[in-house]
Z-matrix of the N, CA and C atoms (Angstrom, degrees):
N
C 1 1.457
C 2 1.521 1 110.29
N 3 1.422 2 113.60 1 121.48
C 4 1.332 3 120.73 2 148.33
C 5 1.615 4 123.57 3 -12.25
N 6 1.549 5 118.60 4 127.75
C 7 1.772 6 96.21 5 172.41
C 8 1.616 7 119.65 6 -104.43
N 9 1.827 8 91.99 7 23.34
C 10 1.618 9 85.44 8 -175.17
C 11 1.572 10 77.63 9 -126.90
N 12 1.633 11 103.11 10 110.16
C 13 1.304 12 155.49 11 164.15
C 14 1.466 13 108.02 12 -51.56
N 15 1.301 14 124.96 13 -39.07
C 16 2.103 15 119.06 14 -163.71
C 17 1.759 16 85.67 15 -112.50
N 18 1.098 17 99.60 16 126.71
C 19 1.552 18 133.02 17 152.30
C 20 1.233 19 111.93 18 -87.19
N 21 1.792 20 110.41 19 118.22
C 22 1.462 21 102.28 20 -177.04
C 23 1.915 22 87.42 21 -101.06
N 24 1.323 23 108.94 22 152.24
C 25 1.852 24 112.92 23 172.80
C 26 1.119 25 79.90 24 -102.41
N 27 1.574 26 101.12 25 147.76
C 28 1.525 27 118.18 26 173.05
C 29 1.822 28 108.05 27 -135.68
N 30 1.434 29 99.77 28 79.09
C 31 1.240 30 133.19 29 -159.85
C 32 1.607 31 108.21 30 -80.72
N 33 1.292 32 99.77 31 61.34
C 34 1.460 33 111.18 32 -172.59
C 35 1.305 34 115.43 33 -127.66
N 36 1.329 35 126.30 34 150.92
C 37 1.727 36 118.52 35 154.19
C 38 1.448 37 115.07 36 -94.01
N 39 1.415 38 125.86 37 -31.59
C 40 1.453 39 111.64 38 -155.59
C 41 1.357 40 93.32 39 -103.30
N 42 1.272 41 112.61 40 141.10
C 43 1.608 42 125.28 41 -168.76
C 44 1.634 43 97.49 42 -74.11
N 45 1.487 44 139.42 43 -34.78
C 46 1.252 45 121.37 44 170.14
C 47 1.892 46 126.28 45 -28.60
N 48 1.476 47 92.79 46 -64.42
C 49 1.635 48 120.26 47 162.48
C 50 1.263 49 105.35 48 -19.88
N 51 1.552 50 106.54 49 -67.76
C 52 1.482 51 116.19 50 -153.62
C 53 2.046 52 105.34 51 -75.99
N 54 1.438 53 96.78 52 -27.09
C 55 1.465 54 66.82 53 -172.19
C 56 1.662 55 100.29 54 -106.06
N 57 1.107 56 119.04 55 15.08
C 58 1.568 57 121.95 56 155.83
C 59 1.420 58 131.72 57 -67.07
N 60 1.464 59 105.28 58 -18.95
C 61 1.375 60 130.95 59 -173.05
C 62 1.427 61 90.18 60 -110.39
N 63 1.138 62 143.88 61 -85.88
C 64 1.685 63 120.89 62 -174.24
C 65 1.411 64 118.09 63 -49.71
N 66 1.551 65 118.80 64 -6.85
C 67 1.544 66 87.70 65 171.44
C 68 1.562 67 105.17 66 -86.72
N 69 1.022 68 143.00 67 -6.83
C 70 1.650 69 124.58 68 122.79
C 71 1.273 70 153.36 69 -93.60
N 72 1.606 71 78.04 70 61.41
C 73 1.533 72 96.21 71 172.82
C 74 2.031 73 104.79 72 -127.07
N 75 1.231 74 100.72 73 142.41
C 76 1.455 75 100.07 74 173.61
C 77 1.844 76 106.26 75 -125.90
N 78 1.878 77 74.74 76 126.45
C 79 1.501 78 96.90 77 -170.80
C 80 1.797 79 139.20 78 -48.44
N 81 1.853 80 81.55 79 -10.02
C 82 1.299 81 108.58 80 -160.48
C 83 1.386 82 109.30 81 -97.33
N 84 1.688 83 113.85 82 -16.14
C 85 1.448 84 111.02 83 165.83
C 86 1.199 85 136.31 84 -93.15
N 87 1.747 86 93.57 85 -28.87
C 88 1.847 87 108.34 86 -168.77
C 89 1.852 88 80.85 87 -116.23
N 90 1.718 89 88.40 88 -172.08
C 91 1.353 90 156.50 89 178.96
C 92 1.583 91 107.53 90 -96.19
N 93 1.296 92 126.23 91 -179.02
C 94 1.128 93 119.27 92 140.19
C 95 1.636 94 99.18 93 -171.52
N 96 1.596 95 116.30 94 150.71
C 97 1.230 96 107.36 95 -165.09
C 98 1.661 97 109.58 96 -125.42
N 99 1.718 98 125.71 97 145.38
C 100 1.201 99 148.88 98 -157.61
C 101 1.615 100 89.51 99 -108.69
N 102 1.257 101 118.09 100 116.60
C 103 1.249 102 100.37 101 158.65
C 104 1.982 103 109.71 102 -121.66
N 105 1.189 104 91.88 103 -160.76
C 106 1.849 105 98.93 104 -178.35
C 107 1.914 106 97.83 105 -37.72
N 108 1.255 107 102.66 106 -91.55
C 109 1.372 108 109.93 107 -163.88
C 110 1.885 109 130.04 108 -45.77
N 111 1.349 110 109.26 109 -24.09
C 112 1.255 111 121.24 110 144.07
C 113 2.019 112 134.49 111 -69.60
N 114 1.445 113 89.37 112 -27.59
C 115 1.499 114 89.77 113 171.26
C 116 1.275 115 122.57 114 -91.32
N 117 1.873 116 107.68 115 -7.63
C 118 1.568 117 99.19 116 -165.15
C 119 1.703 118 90.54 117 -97.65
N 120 1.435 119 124.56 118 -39.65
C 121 1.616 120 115.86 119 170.85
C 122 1.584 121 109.82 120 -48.13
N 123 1.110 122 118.10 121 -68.56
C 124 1.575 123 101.52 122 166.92
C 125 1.235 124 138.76 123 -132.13
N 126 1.507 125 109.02 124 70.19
C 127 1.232 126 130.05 125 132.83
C 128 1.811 127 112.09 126 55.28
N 129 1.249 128 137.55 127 -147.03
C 130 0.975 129 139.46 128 -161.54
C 131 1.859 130 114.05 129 -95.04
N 132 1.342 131 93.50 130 0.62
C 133 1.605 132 108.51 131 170.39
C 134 1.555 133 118.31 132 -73.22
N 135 0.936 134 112.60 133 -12.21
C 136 1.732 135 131.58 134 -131.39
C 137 1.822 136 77.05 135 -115.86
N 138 1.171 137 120.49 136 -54.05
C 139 1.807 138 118.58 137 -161.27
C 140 1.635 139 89.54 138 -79.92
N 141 1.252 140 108.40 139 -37.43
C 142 2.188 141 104.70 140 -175.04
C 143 1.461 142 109.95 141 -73.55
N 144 1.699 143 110.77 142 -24.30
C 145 1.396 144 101.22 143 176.84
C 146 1.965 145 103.77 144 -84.78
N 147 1.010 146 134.34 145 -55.36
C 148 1.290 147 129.06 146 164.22
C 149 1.214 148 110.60 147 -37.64
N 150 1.621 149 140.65 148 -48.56
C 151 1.213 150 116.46 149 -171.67
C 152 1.708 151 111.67 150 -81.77
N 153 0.794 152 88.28 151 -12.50
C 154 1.729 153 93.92 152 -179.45
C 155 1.893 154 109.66 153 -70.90
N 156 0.937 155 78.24 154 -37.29
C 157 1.838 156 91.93 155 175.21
C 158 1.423 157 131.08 156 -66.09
N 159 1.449 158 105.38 157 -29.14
C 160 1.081 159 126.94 158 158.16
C 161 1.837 160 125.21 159 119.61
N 162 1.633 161 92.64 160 17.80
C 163 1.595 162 114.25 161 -160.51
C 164 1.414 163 84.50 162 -90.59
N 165 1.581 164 105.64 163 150.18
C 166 1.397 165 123.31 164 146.66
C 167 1.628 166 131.60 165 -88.08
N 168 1.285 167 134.96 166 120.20
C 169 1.601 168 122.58 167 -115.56
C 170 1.638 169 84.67 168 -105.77
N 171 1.163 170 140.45 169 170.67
C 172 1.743 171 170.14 170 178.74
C 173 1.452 172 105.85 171 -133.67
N 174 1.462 173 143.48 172 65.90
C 175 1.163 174 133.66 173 165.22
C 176 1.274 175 127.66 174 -59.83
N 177 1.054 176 121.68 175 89.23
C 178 1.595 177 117.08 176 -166.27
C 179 1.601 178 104.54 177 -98.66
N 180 1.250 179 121.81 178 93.94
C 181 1.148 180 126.25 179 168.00
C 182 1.711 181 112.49 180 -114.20
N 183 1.017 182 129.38 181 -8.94
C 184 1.563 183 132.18 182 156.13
C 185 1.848 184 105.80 183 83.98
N 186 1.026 185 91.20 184 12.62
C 187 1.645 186 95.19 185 174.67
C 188 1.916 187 123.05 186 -6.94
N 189 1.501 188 112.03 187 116.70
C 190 1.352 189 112.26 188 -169.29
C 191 1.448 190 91.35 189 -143.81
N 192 0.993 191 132.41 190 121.49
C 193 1.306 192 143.85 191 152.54
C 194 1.514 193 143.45 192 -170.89
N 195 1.415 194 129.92 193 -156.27
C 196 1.685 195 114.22 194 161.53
C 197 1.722 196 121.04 195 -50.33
N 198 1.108 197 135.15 196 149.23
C 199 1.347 198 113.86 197 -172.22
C 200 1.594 199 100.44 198 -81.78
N 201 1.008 200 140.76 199 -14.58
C 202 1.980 201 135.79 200 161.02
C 203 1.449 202 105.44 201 -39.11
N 204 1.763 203 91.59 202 -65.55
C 205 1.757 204 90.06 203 -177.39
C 206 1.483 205 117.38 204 -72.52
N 207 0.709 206 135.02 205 -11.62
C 208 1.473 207 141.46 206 -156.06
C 209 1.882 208 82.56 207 -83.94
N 210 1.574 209 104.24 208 -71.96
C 211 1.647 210 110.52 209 -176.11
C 212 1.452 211 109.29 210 -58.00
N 213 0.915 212 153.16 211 -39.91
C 214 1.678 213 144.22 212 163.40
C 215 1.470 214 121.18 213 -71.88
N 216 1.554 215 128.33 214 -8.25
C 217 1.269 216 137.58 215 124.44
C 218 1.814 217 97.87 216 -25.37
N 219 1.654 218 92.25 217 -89.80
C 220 1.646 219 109.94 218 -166.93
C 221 1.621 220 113.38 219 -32.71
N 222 1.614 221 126.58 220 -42.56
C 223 1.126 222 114.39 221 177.23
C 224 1.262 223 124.34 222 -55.02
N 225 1.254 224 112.39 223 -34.24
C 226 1.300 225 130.64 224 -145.58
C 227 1.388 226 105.24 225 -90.69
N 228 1.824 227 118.42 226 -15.58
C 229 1.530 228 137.07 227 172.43
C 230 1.332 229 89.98 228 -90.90
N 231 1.420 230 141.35 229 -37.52
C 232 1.350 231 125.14 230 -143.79
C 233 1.840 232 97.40 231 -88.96
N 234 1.053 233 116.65 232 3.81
C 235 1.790 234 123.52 233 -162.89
C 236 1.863 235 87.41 234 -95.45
N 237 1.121 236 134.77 235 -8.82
C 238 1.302 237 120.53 236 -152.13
C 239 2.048 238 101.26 237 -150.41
N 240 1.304 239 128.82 238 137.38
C 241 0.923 240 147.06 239 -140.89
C 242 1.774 241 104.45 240 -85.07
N 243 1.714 242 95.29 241 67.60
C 244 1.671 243 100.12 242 -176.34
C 245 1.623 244 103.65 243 -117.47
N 246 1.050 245 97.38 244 112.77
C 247 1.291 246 95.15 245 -165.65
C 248 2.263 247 107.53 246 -82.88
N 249 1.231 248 119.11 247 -13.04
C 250 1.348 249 130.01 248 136.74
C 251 0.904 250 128.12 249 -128.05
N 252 1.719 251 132.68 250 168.31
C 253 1.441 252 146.45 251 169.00
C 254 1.098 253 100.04 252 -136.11
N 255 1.506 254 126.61 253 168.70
C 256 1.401 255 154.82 254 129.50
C 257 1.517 256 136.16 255 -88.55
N 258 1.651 257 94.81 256 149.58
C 259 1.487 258 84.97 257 -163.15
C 260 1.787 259 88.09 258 -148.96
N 261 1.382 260 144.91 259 147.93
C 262 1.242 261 147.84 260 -138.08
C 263 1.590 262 84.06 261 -117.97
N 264 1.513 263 109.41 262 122.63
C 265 1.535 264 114.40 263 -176.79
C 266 1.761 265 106.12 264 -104.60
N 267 1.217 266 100.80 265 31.12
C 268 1.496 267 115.26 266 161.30
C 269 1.401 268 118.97 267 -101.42
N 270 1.427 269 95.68 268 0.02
C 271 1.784 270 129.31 269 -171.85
C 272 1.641 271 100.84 270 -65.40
N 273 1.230 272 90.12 271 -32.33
C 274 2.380 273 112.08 272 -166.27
C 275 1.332 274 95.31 273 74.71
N 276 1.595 275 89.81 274 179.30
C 277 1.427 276 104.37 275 -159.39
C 278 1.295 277 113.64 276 -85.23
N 279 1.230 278 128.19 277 -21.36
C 280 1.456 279 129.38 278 179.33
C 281 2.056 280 98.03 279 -55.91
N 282 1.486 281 97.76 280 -49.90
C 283 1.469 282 86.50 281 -167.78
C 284 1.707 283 123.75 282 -79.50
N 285 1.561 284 100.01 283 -16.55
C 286 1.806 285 107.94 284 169.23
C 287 1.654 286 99.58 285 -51.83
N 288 1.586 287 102.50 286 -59.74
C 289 1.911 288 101.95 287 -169.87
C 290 1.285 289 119.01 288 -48.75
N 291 1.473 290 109.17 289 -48.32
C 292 1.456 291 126.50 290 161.42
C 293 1.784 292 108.20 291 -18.11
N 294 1.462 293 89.32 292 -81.91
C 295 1.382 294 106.27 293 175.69
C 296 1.805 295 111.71 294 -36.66
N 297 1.237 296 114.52 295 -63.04
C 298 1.225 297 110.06 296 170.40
C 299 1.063 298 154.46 297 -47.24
N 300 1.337 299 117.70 298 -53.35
C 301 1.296 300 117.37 299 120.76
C 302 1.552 301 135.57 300 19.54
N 303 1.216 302 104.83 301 -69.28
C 304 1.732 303 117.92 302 -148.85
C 305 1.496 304 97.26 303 -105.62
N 306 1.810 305 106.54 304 17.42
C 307 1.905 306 94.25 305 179.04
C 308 1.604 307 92.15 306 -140.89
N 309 1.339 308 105.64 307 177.00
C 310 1.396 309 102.64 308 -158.48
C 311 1.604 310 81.99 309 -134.51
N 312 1.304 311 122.44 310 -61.51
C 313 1.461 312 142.69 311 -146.38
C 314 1.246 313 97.61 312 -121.89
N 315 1.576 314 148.79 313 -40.21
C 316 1.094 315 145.18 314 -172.52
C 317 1.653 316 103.66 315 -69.52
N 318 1.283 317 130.82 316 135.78
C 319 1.162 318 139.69 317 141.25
C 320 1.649 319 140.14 318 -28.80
N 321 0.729 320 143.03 319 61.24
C 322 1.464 321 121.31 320 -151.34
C 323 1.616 322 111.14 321 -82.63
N 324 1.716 323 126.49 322 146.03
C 325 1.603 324 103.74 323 -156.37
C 326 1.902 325 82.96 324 -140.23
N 327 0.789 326 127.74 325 132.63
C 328 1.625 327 158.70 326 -174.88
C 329 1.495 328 108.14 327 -75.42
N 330 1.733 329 108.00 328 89.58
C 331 1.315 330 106.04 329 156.60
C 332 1.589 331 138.52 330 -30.98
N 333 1.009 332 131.29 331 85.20
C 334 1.774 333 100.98 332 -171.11
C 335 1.607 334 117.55 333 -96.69
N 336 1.507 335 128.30 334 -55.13
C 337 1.466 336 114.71 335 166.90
C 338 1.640 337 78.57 336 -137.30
N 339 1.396 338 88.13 337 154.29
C 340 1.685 339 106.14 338 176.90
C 341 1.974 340 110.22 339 -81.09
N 342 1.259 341 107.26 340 138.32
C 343 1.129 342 120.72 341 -175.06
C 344 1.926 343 116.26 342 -54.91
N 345 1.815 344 102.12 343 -14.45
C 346 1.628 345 115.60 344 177.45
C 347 1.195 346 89.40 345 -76.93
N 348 1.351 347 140.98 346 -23.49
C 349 1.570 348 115.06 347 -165.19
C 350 1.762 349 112.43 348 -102.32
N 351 1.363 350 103.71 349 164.09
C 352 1.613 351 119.72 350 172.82
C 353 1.181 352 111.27 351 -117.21
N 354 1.456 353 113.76 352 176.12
C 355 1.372 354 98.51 353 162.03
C 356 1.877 355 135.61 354 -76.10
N 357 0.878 356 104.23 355 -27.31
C 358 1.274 357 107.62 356 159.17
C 359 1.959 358 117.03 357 -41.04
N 360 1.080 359 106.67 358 -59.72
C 361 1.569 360 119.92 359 160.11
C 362 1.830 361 123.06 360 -28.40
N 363 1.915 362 103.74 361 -60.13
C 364 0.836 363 123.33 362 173.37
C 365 1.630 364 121.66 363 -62.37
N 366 1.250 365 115.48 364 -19.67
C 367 1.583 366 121.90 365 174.64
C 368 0.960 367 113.72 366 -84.68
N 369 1.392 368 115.25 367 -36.51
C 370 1.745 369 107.68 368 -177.37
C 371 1.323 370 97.63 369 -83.10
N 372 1.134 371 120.67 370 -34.50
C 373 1.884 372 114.41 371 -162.82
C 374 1.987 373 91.75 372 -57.88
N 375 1.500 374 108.41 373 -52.42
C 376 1.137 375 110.11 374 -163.11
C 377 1.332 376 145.53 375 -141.18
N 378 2.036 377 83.31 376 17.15
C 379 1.266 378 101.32 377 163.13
C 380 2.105 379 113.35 378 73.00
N 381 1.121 380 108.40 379 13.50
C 382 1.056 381 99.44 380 -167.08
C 383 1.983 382 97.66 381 -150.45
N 384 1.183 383 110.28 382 162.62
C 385 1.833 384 113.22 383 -160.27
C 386 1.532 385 96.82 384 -60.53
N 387 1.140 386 115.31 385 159.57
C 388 2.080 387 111.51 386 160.18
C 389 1.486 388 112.84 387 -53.47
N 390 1.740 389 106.25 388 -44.64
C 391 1.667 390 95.67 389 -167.65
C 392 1.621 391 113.46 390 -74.49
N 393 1.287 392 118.80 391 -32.65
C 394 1.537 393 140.59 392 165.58
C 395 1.775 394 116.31 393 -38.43
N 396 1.574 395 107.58 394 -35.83
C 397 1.635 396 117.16 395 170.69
C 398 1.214 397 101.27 396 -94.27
N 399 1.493 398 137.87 397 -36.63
C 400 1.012 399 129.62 398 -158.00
C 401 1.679 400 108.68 399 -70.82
N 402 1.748 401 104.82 400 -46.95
C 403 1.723 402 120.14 401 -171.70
C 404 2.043 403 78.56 402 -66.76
N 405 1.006 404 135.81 403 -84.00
C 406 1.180 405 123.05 404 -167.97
C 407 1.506 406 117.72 405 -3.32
N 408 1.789 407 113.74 406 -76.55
C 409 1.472 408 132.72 407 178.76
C 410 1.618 409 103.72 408 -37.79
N 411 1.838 410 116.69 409 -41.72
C 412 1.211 411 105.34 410 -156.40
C 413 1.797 412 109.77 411 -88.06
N 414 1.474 413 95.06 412 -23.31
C 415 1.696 414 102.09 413 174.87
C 416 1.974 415 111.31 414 -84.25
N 417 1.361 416 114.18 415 18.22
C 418 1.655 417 112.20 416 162.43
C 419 1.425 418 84.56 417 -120.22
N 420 1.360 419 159.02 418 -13.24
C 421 1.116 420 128.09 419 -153.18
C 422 1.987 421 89.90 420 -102.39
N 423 1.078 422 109.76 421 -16.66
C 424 1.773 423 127.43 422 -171.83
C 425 1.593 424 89.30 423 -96.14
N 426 0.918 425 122.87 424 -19.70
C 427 1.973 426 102.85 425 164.08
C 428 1.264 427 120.94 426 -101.67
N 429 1.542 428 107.33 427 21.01
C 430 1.737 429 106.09 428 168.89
C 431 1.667 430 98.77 429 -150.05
N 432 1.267 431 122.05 430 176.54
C 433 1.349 432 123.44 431 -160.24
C 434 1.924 433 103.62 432 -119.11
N 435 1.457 434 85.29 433 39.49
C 436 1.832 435 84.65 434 151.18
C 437 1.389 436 118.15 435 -65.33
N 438 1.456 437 105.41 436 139.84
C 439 1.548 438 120.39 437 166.20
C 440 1.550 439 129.28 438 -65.90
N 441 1.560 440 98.65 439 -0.98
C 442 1.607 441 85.68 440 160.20
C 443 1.360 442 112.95 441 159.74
N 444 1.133 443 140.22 442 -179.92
C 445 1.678 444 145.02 443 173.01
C 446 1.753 445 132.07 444 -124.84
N 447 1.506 446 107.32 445 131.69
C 448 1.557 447 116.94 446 -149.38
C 449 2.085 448 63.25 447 -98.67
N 450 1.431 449 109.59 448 138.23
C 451 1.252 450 119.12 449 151.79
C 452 1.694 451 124.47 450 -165.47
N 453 0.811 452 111.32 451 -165.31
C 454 1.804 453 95.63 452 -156.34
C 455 1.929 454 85.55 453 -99.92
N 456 1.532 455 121.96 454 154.47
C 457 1.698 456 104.69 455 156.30
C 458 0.995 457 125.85 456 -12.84
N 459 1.616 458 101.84 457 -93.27
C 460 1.509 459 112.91 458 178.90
C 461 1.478 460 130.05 459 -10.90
N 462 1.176 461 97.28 460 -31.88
C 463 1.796 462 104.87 461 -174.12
C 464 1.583 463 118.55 462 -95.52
N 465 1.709 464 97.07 463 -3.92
C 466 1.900 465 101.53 464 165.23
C 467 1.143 466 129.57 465 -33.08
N 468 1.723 467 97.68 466 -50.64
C 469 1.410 468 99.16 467 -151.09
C 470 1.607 469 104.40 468 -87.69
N 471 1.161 470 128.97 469 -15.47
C 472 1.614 471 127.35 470 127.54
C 473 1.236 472 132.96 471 -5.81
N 474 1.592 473 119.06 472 -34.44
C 475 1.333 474 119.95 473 -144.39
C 476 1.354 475 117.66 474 -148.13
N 477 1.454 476 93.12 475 19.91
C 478 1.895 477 111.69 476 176.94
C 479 1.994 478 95.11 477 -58.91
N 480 1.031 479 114.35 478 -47.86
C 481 1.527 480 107.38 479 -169.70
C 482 1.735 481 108.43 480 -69.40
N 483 1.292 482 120.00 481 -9.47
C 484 1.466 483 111.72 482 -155.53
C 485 1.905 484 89.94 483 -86.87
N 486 1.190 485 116.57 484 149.24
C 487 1.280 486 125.42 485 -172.22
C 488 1.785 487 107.17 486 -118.35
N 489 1.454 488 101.25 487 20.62
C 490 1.846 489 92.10 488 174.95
C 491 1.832 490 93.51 489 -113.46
N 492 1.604 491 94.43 490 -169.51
C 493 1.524 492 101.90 491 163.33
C 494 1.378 493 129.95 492 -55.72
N 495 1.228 494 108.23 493 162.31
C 496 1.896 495 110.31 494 -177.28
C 497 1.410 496 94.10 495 -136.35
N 498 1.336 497 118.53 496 96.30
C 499 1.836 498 115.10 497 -178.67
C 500 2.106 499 81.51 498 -106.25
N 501 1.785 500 85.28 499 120.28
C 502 1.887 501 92.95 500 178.24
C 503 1.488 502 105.82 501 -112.64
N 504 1.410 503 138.54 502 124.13
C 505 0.919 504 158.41 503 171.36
C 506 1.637 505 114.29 504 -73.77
N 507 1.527 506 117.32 505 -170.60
C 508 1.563 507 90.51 506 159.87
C 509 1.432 508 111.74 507 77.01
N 510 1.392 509 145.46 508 -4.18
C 511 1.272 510 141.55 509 -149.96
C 512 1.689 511 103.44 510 -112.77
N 513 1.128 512 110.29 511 91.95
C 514 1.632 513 123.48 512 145.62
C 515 1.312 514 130.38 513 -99.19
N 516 1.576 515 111.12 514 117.65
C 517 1.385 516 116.22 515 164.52
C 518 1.430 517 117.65 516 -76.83
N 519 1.424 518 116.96 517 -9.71
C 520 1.585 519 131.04 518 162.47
C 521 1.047 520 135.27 519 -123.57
N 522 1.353 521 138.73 520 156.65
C 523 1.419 522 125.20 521 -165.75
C 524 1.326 523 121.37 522 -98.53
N 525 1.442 524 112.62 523 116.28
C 526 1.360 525 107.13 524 -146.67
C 527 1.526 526 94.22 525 -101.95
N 528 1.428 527 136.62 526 -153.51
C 529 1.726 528 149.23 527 168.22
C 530 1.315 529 111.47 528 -139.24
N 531 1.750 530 116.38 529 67.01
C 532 0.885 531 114.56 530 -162.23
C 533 1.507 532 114.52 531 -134.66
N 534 1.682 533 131.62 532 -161.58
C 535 0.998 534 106.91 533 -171.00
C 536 2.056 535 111.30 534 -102.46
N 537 1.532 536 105.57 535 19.23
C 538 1.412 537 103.01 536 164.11
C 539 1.414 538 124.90 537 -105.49
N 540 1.486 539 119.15 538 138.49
C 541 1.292 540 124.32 539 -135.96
C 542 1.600 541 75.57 540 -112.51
N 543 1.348 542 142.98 541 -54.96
C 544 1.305 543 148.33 542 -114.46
C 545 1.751 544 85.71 543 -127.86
N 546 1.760 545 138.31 544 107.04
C 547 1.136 546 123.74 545 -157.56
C 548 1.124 547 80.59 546 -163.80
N 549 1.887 548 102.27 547 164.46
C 550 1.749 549 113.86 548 175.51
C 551 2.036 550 89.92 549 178.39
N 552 0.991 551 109.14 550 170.77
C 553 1.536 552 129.99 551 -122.23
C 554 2.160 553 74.14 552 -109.94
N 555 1.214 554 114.22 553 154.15
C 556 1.637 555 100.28 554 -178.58
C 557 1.353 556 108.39 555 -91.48
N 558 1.174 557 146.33 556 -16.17
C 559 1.133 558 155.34 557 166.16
C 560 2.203 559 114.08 558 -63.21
N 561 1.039 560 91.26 559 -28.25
C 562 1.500 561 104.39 560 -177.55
C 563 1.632 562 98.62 561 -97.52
N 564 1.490 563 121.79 562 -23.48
C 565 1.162 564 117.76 563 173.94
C 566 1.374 565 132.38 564 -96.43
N 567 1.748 566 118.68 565 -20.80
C 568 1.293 567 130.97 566 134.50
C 569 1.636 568 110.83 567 -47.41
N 570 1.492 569 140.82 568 -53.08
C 571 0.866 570 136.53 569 -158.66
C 572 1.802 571 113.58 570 -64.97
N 573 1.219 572 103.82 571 -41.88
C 574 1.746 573 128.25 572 150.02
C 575 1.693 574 135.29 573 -32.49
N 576 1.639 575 78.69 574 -39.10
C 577 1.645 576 77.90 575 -171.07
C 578 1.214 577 118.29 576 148.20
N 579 1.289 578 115.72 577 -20.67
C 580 1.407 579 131.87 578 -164.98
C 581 1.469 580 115.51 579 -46.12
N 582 1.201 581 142.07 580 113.32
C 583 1.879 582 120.35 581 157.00
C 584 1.312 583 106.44 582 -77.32
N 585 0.917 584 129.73 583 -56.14
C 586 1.498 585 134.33 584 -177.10
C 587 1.333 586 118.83 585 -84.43
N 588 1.201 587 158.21 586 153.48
C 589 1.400 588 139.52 587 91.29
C 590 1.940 589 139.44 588 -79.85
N 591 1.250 590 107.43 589 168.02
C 592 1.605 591 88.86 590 -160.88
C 593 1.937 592 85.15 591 -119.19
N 594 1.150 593 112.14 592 137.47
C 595 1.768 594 101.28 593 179.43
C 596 1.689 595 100.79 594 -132.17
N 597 0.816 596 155.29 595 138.43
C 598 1.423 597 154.07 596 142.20
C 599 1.795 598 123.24 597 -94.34
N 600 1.532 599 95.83 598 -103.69
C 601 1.969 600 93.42 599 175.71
C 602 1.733 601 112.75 600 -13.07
N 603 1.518 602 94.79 601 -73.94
C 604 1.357 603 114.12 602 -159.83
C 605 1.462 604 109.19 603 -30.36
N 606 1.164 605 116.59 604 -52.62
C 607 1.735 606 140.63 605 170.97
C 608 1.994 607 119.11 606 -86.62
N 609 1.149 608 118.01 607 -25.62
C 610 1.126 609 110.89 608 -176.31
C 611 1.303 610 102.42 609 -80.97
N 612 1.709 611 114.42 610 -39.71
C 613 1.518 612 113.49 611 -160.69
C 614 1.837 613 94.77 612 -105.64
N 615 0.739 614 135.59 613 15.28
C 616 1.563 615 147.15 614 161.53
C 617 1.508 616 121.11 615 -49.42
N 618 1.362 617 143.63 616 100.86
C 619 1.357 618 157.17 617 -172.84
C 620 1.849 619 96.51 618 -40.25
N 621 1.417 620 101.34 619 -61.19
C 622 1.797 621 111.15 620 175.02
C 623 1.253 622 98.73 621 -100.31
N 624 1.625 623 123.86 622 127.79
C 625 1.125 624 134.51 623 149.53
C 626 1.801 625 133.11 624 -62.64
N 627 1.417 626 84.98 625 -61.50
C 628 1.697 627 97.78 626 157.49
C 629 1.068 628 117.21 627 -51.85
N 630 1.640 629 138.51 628 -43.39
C 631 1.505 630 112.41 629 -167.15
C 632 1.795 631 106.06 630 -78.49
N 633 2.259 632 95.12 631 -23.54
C 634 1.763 633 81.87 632 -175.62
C 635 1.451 634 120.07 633 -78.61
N 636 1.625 635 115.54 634 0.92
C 637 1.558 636 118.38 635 160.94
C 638 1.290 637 120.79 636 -55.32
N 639 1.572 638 109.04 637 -58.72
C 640 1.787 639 115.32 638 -175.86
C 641 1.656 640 97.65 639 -59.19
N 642 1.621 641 121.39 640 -37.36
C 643 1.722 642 106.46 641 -171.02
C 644 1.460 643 97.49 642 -58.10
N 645 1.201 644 138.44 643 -40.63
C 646 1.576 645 113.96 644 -137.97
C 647 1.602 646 93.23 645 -133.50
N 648 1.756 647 120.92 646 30.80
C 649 1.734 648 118.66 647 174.48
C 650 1.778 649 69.48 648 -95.39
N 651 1.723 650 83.07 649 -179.79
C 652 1.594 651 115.55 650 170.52
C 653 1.714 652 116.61 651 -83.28
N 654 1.288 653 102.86 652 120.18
C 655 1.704 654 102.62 653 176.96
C 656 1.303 655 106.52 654 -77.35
């Protein structure tokens, strides 16, 4: 495991943004994470300019598909300096292995419920309780040898027995009006269990950058 614990998201499209915001960032504490909407404006430029910089990359693209495509996806991440990905473990298991398979050095990290949903969400999607889908997600992700699980706090204390990564998203030390429903403070979420946390707004849109690094690293 990595010892720099805070994932900054860098929840941007226009590459100005992005490298205005890593030039205060030091490579040596954080992470920093690529997701869909930053990778699809620019594309494979976006992982050579971060790795060049000296970041260790968080590709969060949430990978869901046939397990063929899913694994030739994976090659095609494993050529370039990401030190994790995601991949939706609602995918089943044929397509996690898939996934596995096709990386050598990349991490691969286990969607389990997205941090937009509640339980209310979870009933209609599937008719069944939040914790009831959730133990589901966590008993396929424990019959194959993924490297680890993207899940909201709340769902720590679930997961004292699980022996991979815990990358937790979702992390406000303030109360923001936003679109995550499922949230907890990073200090309460290291305290849990956390290896990772993932932070964006809080730090991207932050007056001081530096002081919102020291709020939300690991003491």
């Amino acid at each position: 495991m990595s010892d720099k614990r805070l994932i900054v998201a860098l929840d941007y499209s226009d590459i100005k943004d992005v490298k205005a915001l890593i030039s205060n960032l030091n490579p040596n504490r954080c992470m920093v994470k690529v997701g869909l909407q930053l990778y699809l404006s620019q594309r494979l430029s976006i992982l050579d300019l971060l790795s060049n910089a000296g970041f260790d990359i968080f590709l969060d693209l949430k990978l869901h598909d046939i397990p063929n495509t899913v694994s030739k996806a994976l090659s095609e991440i494993e050529k370039f300096n990401v030190f994790m990905t995601t991949i939706h473990l609602q995918g089943g298991k044929e397509m996690i292995e898939a996934a596995l398979s096709s990386v050598k050095s990349t991490k691969i990290i286990g969607v389990t419920l997205l941090t937009s949903l509640n339980e209310s969400n979870i009933q209609s999607l599937y008719a069944s309780a939040f914790s009831d889908q959730f133990s589901r997600l966590i008993s396929l992700a424990n019959d194959t040898k993924i490297d680890g699980l993207v899940c909201s706090a709340n769902e720590l204390n679930q997961l004292h027995e699980y022996q991979g990564l815990k990358v937790v998203p979702g992390i406000r030390n303030k109360i923001l009006n936003d679109d995550q429903k499922r949230t907890m403070t990073s200090m309460e979420a290291y305290n849990l269990g956390a290896d990772y946390i993932v932070v964006g707004r809080p730090i991207t849109q932050s007056e001081n950058i530096e002081e919102a690094i020291k709020e939300y690293e690991s003491k």
